[in-house]
C-alpha positions in Angstrom: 0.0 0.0 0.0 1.6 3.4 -0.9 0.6 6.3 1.7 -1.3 9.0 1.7 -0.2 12.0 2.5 -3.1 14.0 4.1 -1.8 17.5 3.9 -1.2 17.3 0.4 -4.1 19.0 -2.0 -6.9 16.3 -2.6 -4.5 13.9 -0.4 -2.5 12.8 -3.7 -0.3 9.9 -3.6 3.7 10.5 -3.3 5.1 10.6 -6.9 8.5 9.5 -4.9 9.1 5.7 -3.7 8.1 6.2 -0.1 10.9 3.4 1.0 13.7 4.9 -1.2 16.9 6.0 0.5 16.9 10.0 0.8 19.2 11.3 -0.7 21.8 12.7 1.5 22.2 9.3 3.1 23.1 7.6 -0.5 26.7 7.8 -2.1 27.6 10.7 -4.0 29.2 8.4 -6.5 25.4 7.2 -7.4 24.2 10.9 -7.1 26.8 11.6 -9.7 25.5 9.3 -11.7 22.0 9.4 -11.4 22.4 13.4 -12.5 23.9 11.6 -16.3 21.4 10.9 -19.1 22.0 7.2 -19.9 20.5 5.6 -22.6 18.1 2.2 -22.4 19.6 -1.1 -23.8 18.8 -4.5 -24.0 21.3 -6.9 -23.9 20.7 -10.5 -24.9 22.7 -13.8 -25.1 22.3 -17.2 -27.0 20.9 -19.3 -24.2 18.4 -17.3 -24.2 19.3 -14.1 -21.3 18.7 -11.1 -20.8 19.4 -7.9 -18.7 18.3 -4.2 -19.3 22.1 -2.4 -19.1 22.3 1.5 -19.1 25.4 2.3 -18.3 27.0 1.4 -21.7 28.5 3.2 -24.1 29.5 2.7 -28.2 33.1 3.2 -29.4 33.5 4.1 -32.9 37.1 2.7 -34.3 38.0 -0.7 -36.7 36.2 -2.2 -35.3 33.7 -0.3 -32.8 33.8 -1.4 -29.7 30.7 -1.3 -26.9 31.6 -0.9 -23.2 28.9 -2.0 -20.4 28.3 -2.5 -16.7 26.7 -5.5 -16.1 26.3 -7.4 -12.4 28.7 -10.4 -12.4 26.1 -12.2 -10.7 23.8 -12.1 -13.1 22.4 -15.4 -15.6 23.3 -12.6 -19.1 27.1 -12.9 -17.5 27.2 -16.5 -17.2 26.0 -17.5 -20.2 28.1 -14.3 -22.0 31.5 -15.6 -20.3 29.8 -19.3 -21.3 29.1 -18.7 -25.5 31.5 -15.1 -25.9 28.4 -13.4 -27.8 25.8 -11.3 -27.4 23.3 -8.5 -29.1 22.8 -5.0 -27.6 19.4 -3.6 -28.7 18.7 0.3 -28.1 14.6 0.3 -26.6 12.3 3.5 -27.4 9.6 5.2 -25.4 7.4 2.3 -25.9 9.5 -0.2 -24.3 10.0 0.9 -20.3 7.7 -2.6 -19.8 10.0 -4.7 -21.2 12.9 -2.6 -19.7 11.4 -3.0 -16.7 10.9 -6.7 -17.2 14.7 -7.6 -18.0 15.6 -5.2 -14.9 13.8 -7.5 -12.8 11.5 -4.8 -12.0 8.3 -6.4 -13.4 7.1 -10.1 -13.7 8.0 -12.1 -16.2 5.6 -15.2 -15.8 6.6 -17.9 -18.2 10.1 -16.6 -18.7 11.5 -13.0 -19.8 11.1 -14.0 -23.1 7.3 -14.9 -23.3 6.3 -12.0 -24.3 6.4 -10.8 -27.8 7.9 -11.3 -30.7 11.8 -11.9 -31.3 14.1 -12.1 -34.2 16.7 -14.7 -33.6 20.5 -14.4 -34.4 23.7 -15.9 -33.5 24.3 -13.3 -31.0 21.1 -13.9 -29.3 17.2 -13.1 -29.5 16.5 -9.4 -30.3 12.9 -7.6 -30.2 11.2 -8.0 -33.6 9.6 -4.9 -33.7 13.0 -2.6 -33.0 15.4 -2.7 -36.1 18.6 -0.9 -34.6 20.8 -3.6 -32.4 24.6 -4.7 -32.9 25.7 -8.5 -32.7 29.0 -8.0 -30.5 32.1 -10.8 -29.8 33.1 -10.9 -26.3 36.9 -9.5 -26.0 37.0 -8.3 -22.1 35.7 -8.3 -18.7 37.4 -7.0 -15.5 36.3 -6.0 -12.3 35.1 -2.1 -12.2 33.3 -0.5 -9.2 30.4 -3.0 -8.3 30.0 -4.5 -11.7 32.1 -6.0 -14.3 33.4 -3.8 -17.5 32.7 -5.3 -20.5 34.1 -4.9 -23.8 32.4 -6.6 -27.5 33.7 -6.5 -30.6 31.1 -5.0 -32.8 30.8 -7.8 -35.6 27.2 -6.6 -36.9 25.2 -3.5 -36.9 21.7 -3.2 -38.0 20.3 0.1 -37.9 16.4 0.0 -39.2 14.4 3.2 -38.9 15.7 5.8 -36.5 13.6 6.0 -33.5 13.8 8.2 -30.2 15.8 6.5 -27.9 14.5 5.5 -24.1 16.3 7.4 -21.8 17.1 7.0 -18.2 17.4 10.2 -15.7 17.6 10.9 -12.1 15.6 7.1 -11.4 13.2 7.8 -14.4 12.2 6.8 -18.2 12.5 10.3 -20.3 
């Protein structure tokens, strides 16, 4: 149940997670960070797995590069490590459910993957109905903050139709 405050106008309900940390009692590192636009990916392995990543980031060179944070804990780095592949899809507006859902912020009853439609490839499942994503080779992972650093070898790019990218801000979808 999320409470009510009385004093407010019409006795709205918070638009702020009542059990979030306040913010002066959470690391200025994350602070930091939270005050960075990051775009919305999805990244996907054979296997299949799956984990919504947004601290990530494209290199351009021969060949481009993609950096990411992922959790080492996580089922996408064990079966990444595991088969060396995996796609990177950037979501749109339309897609916080299924960010949400590869987050592990949403139920997923019958599997992450249950819901809608996917285009298989080598690197791993990617949503039918977005046409930008990159098939990526696996080429380093090392210990960075809290997460793991790692680095793909861009080995196929299909772009599609522009679309406005999903953005996250400040613990929000812009």
């Amino acid at each position: 149940m999320i409470p009510v405050t009385p004093d407010e106008p019409g006795g709205r309900i918070h638009s702020d997670d009542p059990f979030a940390t306040p913010d002066e009692q959470r690391s200025p590192v994350r602070r930091l960070r939270g005050r960075l636009a990051a775009p919305v990916t999805l990244w996907t392995t054979p296997g299949p797995r799956g984990l919504t990543v947004s601290s990530m980031l494209v290199a351009d060179g021969d060949p481009g590069r993609v950096l990411g944070l992922i959790d080492e804990e996580s089922e996408l780095w064990a079966t990444l490590e595991e088969t060396g592949r995996f796609a990177v899809t950037p979501l749109g507006p339309d897609d916080r459910q299924l960010a949400d859902r590869f987050a592990g912020l949403m139920p997923a009853p019958g599997g992450l993957f249950a819901t809608g439609e996917w285009s298989t490839t080598e690197h791993g499942p990617v949503p039918a109905h977005l046409g930008a994503w990159a098939g990526c080779r696996l080429a380093s992972a090392r210990e960075c903050g809290w997460a793991l650093l790692v680095e793909g070898v861009i080995e196929t790019v299909s772009l599609g139709a522009a679309t406005e990218p999903l953005i996250h801000y400040r613990g929000r979808y812009r």
